[in-house]
N, C-alpha and C positions, 0 to 999 in steps of 0.2 A: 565723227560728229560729236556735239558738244552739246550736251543734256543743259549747260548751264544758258546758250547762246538761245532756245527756246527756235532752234530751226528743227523744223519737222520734214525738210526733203531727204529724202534716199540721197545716198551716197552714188556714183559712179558705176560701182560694182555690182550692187544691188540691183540699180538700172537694166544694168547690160544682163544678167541674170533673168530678168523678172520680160527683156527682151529677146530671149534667147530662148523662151520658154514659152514665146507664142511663135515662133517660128516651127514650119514642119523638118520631119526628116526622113530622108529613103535610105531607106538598108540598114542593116545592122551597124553599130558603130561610127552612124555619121556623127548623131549628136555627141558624141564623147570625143570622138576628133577636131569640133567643133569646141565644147569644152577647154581643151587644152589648149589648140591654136590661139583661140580672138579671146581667151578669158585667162589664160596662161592659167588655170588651175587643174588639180589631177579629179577627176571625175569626183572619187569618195568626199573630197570636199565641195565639192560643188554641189553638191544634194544634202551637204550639212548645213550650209550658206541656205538652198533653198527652202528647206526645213522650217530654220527658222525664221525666214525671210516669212513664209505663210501665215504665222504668225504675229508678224510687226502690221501695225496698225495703219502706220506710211505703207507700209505695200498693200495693203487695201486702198487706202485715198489715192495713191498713185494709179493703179492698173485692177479698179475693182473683177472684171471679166475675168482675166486671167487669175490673180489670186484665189476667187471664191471655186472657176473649175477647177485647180491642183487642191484647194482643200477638196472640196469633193472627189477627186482621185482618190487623195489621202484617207479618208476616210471610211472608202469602198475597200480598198486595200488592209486596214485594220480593222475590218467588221470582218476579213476575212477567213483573217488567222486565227 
């Protein structure tokens, strides 16, 4: 994506991420099998991607629902520690 071209859509990647993250999963290890198959990434990146993904402001505009509950995950999770 091209900061100069003033497009504000998510990328592909992002997409499929930020879609893969309102789907459910049973058992241990599905989502992470799920992961690697349909996103070809190794799990530890893909929660680096989503990370930052939480905070990009296109991933708000795109899928506010889903963004604002993983921050609020997030959140709950770091008031933890």
């Amino acid at each position: 994506m091209d900061e100069d071209t003033g497009d504000e859509r998510l990328g592909r990647r992002e997409r499929d991420i930020l879609a893969l993250e309102r789907r459910g999963f049973a058992g241990p290890g599905a989502k992470e099998r799920v992961i690697r198959e349909e996103l070809g990434l190794a799990p530890v990146r893909y929660y680096q991607l989503l990370n930052a993904l939480l905070d990009d402001p296109r991933a708000l505009a795109h899928d506010p629902v889903t963004v604002n509950r993983l921050r609020r995950i997030r959140e709950t999770r770091r008031a933890e520690r």
